[in-house]
N, CA, C and O atoms as a GROMACS GRO file, in nm:
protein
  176
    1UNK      N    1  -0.933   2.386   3.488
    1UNK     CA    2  -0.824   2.352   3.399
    1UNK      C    3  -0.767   2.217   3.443
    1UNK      O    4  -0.739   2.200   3.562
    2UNK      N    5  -0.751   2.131   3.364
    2UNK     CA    6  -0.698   1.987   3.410
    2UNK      C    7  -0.537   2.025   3.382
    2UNK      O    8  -0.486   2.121   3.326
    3UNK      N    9  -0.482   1.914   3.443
    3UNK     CA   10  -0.326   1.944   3.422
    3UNK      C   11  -0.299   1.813   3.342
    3UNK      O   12  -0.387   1.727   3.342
    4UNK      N   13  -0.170   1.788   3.265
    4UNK     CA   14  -0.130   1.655   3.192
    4UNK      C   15  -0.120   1.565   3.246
    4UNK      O   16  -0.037   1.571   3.336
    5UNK      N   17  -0.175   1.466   3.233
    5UNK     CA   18  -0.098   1.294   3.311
    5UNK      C   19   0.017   1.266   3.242
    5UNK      O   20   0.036   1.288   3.123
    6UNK      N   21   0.112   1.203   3.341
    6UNK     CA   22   0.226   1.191   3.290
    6UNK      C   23   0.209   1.061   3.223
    6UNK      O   24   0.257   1.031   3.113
    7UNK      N   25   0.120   0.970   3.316
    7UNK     CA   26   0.105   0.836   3.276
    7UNK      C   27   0.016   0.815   3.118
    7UNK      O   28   0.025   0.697   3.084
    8UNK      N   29  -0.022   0.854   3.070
    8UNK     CA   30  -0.149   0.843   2.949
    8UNK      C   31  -0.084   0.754   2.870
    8UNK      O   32   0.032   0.764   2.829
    9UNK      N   33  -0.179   0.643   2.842
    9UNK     CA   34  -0.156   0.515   2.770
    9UNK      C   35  -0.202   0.577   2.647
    9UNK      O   36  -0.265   0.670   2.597
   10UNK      N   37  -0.124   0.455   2.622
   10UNK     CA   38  -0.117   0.462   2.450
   10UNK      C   39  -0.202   0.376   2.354
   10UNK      O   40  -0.148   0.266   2.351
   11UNK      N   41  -0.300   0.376   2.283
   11UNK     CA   42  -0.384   0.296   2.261
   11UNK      C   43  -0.320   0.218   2.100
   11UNK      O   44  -0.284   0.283   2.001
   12UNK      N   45  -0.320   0.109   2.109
   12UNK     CA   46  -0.227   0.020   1.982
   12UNK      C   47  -0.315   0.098   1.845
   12UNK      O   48  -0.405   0.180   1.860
   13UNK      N   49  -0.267   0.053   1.728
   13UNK     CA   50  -0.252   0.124   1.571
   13UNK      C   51  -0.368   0.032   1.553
   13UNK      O   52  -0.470   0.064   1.493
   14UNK      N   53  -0.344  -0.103   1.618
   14UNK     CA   54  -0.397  -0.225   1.542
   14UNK      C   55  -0.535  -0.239   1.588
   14UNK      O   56  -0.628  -0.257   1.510
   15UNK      N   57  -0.549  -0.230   1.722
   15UNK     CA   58  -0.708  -0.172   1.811
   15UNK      C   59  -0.799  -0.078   1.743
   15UNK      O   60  -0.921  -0.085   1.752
   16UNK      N   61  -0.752  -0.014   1.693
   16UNK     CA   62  -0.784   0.148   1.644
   16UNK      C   63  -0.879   0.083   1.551
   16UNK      O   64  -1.001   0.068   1.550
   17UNK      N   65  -0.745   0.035   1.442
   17UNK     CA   66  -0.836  -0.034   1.340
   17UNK      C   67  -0.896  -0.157   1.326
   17UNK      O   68  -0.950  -0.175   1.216
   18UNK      N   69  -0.900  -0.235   1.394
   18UNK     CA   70  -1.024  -0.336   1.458
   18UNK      C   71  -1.173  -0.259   1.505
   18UNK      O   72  -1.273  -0.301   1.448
   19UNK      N   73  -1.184  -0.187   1.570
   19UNK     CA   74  -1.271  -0.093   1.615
   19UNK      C   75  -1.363  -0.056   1.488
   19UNK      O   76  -1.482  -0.077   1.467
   20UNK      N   77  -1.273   0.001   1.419
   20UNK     CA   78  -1.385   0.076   1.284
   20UNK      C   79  -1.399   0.016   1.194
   20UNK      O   80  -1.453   0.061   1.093
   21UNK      N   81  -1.346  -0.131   1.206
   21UNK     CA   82  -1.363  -0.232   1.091
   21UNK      C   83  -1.460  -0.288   1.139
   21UNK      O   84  -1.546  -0.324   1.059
   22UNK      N   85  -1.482  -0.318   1.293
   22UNK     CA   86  -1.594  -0.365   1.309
   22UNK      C   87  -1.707  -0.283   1.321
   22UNK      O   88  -1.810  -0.348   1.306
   23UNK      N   89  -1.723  -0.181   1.340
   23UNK     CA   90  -1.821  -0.080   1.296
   23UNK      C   91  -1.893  -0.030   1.117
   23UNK      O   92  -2.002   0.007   1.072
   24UNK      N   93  -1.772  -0.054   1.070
   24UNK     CA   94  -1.734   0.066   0.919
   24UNK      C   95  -1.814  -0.058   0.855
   24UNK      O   96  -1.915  -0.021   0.796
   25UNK      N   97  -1.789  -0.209   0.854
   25UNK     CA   98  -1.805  -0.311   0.754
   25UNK      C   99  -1.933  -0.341   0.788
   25UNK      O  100  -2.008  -0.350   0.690
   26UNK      N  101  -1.981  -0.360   0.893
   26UNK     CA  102  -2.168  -0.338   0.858
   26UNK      C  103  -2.246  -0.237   0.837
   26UNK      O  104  -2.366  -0.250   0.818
   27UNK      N  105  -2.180  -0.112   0.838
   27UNK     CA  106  -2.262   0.024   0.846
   27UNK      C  107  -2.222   0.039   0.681
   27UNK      O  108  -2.290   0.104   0.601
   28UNK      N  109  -2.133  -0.014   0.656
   28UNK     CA  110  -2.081  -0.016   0.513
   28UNK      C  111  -2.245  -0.089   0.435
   28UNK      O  112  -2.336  -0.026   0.382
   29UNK      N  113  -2.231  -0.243   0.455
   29UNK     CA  114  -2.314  -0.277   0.427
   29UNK      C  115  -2.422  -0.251   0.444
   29UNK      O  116  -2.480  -0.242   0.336
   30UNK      N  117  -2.493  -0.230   0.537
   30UNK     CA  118  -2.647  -0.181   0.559
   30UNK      C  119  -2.692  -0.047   0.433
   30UNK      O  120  -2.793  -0.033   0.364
   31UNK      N  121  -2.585   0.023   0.444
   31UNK     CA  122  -2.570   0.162   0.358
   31UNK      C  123  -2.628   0.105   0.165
   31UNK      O  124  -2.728   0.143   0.105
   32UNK      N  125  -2.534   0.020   0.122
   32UNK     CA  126  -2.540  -0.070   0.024
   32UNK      C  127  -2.653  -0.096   0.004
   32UNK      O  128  -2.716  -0.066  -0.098
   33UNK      N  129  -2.711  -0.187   0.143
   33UNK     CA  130  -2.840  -0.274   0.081
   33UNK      C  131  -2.973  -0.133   0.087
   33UNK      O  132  -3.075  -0.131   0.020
   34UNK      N  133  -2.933  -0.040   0.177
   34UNK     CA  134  -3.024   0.106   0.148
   34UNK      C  135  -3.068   0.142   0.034
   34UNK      O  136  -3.184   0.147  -0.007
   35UNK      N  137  -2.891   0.187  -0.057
   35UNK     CA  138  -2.909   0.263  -0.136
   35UNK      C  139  -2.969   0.115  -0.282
   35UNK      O  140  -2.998   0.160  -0.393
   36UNK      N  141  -2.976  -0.009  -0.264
   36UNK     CA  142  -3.026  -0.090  -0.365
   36UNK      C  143  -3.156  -0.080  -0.352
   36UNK      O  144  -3.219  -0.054  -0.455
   37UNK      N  145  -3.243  -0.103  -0.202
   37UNK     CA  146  -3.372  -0.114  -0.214
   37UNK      C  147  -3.405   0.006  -0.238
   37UNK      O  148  -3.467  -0.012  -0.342
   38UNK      N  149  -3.412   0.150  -0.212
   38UNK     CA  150  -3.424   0.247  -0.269
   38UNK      C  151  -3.435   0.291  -0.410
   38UNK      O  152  -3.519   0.367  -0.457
   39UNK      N  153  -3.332   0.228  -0.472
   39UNK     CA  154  -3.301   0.273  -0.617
   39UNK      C  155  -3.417   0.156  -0.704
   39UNK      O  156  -3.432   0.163  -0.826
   40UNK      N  157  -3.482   0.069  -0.631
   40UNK     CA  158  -3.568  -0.019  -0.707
   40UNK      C  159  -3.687   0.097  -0.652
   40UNK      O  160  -3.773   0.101  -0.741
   41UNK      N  161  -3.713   0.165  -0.573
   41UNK     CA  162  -3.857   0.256  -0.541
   41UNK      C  163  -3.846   0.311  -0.660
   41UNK      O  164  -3.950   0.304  -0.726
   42UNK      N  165  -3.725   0.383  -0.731
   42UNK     CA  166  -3.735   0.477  -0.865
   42UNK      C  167  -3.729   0.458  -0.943
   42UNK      O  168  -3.782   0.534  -1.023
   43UNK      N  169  -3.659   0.336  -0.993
   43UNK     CA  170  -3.677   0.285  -1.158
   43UNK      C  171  -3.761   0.170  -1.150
   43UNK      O  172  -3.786   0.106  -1.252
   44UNK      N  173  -3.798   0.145  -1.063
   44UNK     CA  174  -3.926   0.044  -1.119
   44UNK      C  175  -3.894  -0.107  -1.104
   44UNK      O  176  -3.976  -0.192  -1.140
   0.00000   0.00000   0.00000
C-alpha cells in the first residue's frame, strides 16, 4: 500500500494541452491521409 505525498506537483492546464496537440495533430493527420488513400482502393 503506498501512502499520499504531501508534496505532489501539479502539472500546468497548458502542458497538458501542448502534449496532445502535439501528438493528436499528426495522428490526426496521418488518420486523414489513411482514410483518403483507402477510399481511392474502393471507388476506383
Amino acid at each position: 500500500m503506498t501512502t499520499p505525498n504531501p508534496e505532489q506537483t501539479h502539472t500546468p492546464v497548458a502542458m497538458i494541452v501542448l502534449a496532445w496537440a502535439l501528438v493528436g495533430i499528426p495522428l490526426l493527420y496521418g488518420l486523414i491521409q489513411t482514410i483518403r488513400a483507402a477510399s481511392t482502393l474502393f471507388t476506383g
